[in-house]
N, C-alpha and C positions, 0 to 999 in steps of 0.2 A: 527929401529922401525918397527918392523913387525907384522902386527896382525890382524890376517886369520880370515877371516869370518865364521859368524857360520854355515852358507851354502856354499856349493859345488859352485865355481863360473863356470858359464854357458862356455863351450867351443864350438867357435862358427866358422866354417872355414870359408874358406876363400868367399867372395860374398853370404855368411848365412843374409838371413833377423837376426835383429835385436830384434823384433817385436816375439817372439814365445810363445805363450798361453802355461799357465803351467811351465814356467822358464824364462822370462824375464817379463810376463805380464799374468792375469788374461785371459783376452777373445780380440780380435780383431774382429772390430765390425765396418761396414760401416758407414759413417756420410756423407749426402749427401752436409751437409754444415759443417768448421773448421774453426771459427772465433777467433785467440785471440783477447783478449779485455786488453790494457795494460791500469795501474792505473785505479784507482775506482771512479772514478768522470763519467768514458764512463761504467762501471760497473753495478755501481749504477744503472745510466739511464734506460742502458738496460735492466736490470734485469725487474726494473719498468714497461717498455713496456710490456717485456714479461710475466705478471703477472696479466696486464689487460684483454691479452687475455686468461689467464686459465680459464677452465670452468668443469676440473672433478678433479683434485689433484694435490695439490702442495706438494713437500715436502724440508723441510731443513735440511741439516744435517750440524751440524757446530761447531767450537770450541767455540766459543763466538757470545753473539748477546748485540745490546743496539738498543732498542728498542724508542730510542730517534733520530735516525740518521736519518735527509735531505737525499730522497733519488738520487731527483735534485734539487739541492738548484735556479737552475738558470729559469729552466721553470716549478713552479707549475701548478695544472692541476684544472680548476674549481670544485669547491664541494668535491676535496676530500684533504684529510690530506696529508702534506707533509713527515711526522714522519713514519718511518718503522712500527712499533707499530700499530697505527691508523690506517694506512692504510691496512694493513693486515685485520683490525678489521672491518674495510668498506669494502673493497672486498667481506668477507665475508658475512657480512650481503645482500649486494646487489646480490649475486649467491648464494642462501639458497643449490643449488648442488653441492657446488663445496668447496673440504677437503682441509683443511690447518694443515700439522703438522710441528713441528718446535721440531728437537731435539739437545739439545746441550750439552757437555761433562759437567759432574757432577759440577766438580770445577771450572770449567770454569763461574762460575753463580758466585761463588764471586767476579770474575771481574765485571763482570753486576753489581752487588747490588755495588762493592765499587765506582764505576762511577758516582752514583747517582739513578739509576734503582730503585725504589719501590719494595718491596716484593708485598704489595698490587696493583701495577701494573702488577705483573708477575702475580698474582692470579686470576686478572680478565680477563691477556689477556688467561690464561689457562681456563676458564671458558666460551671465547667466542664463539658464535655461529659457527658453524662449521670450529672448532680453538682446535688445541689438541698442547698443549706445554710439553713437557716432558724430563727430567735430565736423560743421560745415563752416567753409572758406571759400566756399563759389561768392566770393563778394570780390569788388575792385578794392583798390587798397585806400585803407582810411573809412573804409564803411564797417557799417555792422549789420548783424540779424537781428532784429528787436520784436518780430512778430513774438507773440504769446499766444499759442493756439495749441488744444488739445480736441481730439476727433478720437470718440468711444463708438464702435460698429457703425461708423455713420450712422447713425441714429441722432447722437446729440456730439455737439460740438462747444466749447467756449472761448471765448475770444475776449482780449482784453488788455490790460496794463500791468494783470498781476503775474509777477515775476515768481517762479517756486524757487525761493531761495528765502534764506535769513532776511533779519530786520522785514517784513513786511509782514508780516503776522498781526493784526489788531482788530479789536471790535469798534463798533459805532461810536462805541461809550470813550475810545481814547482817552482813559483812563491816566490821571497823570505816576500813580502808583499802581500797576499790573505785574502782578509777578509770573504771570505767562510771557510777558512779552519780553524774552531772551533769547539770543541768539542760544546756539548748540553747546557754546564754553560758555555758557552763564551769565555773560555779561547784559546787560539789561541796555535797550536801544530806546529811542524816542519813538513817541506817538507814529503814524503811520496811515495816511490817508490812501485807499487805492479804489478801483472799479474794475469788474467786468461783465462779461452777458452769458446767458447759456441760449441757444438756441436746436431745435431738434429738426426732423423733414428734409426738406429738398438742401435746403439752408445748410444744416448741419451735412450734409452729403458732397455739398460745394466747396465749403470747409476743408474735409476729407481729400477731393481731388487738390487743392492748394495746397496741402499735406504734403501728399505724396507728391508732388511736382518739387517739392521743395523736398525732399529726401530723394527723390532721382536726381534733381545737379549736385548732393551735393555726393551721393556716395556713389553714383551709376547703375544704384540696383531700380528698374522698376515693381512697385509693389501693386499688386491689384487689388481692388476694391475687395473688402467685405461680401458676405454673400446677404443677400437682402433680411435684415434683421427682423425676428420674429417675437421677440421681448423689446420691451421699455426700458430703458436704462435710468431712464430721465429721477431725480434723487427725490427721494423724500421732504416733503419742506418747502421745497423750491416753487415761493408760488408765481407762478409768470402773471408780469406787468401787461401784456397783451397777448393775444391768442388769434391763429389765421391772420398771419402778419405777409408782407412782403418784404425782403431783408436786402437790404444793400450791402454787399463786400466791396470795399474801397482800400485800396493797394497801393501803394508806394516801394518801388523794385527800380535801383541803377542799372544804367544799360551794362552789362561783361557778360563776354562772351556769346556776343550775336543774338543776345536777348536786346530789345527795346527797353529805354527807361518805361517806368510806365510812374503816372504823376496823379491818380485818382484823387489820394484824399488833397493836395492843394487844389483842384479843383473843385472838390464838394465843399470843402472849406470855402473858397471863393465865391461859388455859387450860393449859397448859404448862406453868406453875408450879405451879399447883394438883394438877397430875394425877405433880409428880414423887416419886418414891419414894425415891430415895439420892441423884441430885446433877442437880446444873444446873451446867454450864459454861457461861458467856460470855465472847466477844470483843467491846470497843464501842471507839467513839472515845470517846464520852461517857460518862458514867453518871449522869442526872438528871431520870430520868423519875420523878414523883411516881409516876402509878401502879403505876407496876412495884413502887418502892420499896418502896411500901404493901404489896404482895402478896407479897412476900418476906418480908418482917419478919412477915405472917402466918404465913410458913411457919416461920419463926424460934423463934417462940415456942413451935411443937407440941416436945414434947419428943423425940418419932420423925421432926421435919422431916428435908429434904434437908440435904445441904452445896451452899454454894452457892461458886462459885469464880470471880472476875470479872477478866478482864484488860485492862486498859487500859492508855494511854498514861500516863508521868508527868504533860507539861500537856496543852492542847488547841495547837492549832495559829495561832500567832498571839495577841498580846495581846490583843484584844477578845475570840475567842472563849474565852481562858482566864479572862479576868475577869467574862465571864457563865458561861461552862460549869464553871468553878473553883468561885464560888459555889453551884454547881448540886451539882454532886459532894460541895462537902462538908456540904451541908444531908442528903442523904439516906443520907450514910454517916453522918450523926450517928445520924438515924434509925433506921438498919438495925445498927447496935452496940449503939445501946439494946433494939433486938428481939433481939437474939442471947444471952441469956441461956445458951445450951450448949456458945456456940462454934463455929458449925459455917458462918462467913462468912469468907472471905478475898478481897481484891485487893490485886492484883500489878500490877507494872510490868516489862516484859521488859527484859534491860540486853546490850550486846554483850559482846564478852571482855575489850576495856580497859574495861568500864562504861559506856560511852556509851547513853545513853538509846534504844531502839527505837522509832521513832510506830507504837503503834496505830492501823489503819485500819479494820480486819474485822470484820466485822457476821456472827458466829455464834452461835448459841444447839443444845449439844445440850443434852437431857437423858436421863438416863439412859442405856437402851441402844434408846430407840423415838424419840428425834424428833433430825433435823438439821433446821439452818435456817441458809441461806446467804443474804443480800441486801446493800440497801444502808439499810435502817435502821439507827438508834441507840437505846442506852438512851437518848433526850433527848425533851424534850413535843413538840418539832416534830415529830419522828418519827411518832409516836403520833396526830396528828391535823392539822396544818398544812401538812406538805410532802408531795409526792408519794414514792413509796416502792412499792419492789419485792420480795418477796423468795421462795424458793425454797424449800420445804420436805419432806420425806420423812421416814415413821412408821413404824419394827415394832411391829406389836400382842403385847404381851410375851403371852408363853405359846402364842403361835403356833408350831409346829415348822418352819410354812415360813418362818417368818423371823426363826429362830435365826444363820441368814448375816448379814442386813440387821442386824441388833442386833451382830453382830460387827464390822462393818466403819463403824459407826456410831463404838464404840466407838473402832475401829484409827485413826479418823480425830481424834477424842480425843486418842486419845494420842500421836498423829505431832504435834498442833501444839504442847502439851505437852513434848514432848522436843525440836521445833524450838525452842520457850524455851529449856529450861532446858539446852540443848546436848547432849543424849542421846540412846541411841537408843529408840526409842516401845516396844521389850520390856521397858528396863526401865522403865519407867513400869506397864505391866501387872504386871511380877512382882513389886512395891514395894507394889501397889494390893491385888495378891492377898495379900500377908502384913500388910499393915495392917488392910486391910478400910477404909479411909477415903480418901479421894482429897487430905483435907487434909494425913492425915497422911503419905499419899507425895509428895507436894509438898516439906512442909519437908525431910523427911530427902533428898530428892535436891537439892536446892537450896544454892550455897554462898553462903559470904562475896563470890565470887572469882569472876570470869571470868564467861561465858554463862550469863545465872540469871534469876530471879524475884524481885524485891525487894519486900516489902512493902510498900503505896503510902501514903505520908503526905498526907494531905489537908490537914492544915493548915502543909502547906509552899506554897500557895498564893501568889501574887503578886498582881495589881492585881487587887482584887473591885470589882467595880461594885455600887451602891445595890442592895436585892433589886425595887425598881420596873426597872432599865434591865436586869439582869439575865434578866426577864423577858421585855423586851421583844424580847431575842433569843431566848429560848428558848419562845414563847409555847404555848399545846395547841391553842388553836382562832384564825380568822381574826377573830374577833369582838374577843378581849381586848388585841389588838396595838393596837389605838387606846387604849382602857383606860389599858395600860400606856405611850405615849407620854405622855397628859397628866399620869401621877404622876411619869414621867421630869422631867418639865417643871415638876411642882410641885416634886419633892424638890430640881434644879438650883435653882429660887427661894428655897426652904430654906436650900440649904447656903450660898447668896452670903447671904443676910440673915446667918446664923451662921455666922460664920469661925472659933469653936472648936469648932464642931462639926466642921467641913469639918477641920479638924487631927486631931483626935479621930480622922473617918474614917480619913485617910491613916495615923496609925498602928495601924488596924485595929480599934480601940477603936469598939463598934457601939451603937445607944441602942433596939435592936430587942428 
């Protein structure tokens, strides 16, 4: 299973920062504060804080919004509305200076309206006082927008996996009984794993031009920057994981309309893996990106490779996407078992305390104890080259003494989401790590039968897989193969109606591949 990237993968020697603007990352940009913020319930909050103190431009760029969402259900704040919606429309009216635009992927808005969202509420919140709401479709077709990024007065920015819409709302504690955790009509959803980062400074200001570049294609207006901020926005609580950081912005943009693709984060991803020493951890929604695959199962094979430890959701979100993204998963776990010759590959699926499945959301990748990376990419080929994509990164250059800190707090961050798994506290995860000496093998021995764990992920407990043509066609790498794959869509459909044992054959899983 081999299959090369459509970009050149970065070759990086030996003690090469990670981190290099123009091939693994956009711009690298001071943040004098680096906060992740893990799950959306500390999200939300902050967001909220930081929104009260805006006073010249907010702006959103996002895949989805539902303008219905508690944005703390737990501490409302007198006189104003608790609802994302309303309160946006309050802020505004209260700071007659101060812009609010809100842009979100075209299609992504059918999600909104099928949720329950009003057209007549989207009208009027586009309508409100210094409130611009507007649909971007500057994509080729069959892609999306999936950045999640907000930018308060250039000052701070966040960046991440979390979506402002329903179901993602949950604390640490993923609670199997939460009665906060309901969508806007009441209906109560499943646990909900998510991540993202708050960053302030130059960082945060980078952010902001990415912003605005992404609201001039898509609506023709350019906006200008902010006037250089005289307040902190930065939220109450919010304690940052590192301080006087250098930040990596890594981008994933399909080439339309005489823009260049551009392919950063598979390349940091690439490099990354290449450059790791003892382990790779990741969080995905998905996992079915060929090329990552490929370069794992490289590392696989060395007999000194890393451990590589993947956390995912049981399925994907929804029957179609489990029956393309299903198939997807389990072609390149085939793969990557076949390259594991020493054993040093595990995914897991987080479970709550009566067992109830966790959804993976979070888009992390450390490795080692020198790269974090928080965004809103997936292990998936859209990721990689088809949809738009954000993501946040910071490096200790090992054997640096000044950032012996940054390597520790790399790691502490490790093993805080680690023992938010497996129900523990993140010390012992370190002093399990430090008497094994392997991160797999502190895994299983904390891990139980029972309660708050880590289970090991069976792929071929799969449900509706779709042809590997339609498969495809949701999960394509570039803008070009999505028509490709619609017309094999369309042959194999002509296939399977001429052969009705075939089409049996299918449905009981029985494949002629």
């Amino acid at each position: 299973m081999h299959h090369p990237s459509h970009t050149a993968s970065v070759a990086l020697t030996g003690g090469a920062k990670l981190l290099q603007p123009s091939l693994t990352c956009w711009r690298v940009e001071r943040a004098a504060r680096f906060a992740p913020i893990v799950d959306a319930a500390a999200y939300f909050a902050h967001l909220r804080c930081a929104l009260l103190r805006a006073r010249h431009a907010v702006l959103f760029i996002g895949w989805e919004f539902d303008t219905r969402i508690k944005l703390d259900p737990d501490h409302p704040l007198p006189g104003l509305p608790e609802e994302l919606g309303p309160f946006l429309s309050e802020l505004g009216r209260r700071r007659p200076e101060l812009s609010i635009r809100v842009l979100q992927w075209n299609l992504g808005v059918l999600g909104t309206l099928a949720r329950g969202t009003t057209p007549l509420y989207l009208l009027n919140w586009m309508r409100a006082r210094g409130f611009k709401f507007r649909l971007d479709n500057a994509h080729p077709p069959g892609a999306s927008h999936h950045q999640k990024i907000v930018v308060i007065d250039d000052a701070l920015a966040f960046c991440g996996g979390i979506d402002m819409t329903d179901d993602r709302w949950d604390t640490r504690d993923h609670a199997d009984q939460d009665m906060r955790r309901v969508r806007p009509s009441g209906r109560a959803y499943a646990p909900f794993h998510d991540a993202a980062v708050a960053v302030d400074g130059a960082a945060a200001a980078a952010l902001g031009v990415l912003a605005r570049e992404r609201w001039h294609r898509a609506t023709g207006e350019r906006v200008a920057p902010p006037r250089p901020p005289t307040h902190d926005p930065w939220p109450d609580g919010l304690r940052p994981l590192l301080r006087d950081m250098q930040v990596g912005i890594a981008r994933t943009a399909p080439s339309f309309r005489g823009r260049p693709n551009v392919q950063e984060i598979e390349q940091l991803y690439l490099a990354a893996i290449a450059a790791a020493r003892h382990t790779i951890y990741i969080e995905s929604q998905y996992f079915a990106a060929r090329c990552i695959a490929e370069a794992m199962a490289s590392r696989l094979r060395e007999p000194d490779g890393p451990e590589i430890v993947v956390i995912n959701p049981e399925r994907a979100m929804g029957w179609l996407e489990e029956a393309a993204m299903g198939r997807g998963r389990g072609r390149v776990l085939a793969h990557i078992r076949g390259a594991d010759r020493f054993g040093r590959f595990r995914i897991y699926r987080p479970v709550t305390a009566a067992g109830q499945p966790i959804y993976v959301h979070a888009k992390v990748l450390i490795v080692d104890d020198c790269l974090l990376k928080i965004g809103s990419s997936n292990l998936n080929n859209r990721s990689m080259g088809l949809d738009t994509e954000c993501d946040l990164a910071v490096e200790a250059m090992p054997g640096h003494a000044t950032d012996r800190s940054v390597a520790a707090e790399i790691l502490g961050l490790r093993d805080a989401l680690l023992g938010e798994h497996l129900g523990i506290p993140p010390d012992d995860i370190a002093r399990t790590l430090a008497r094994t000496g392997s991160l797999i093998a502190a895994i299983e021995s904390l891990r139980s039968d029972t309660g708050r764990t880590l289970i090991p992920l069976d792929a071929s407990a799969a449900g509706v897989v779709l042809p590997l043509s339609e498969s495809e066609l949701l999960d394509p790498e570039q803008p070009e193969p999505v028509w490709r794959a619609v017309l094999h869509a369309l042959a194999d459909r002509r296939r399977r109606r001429a052969h009705p044992l075939r089409r049996g054959a299918e449905r009981t899983g029985v494949s002629s591949e």
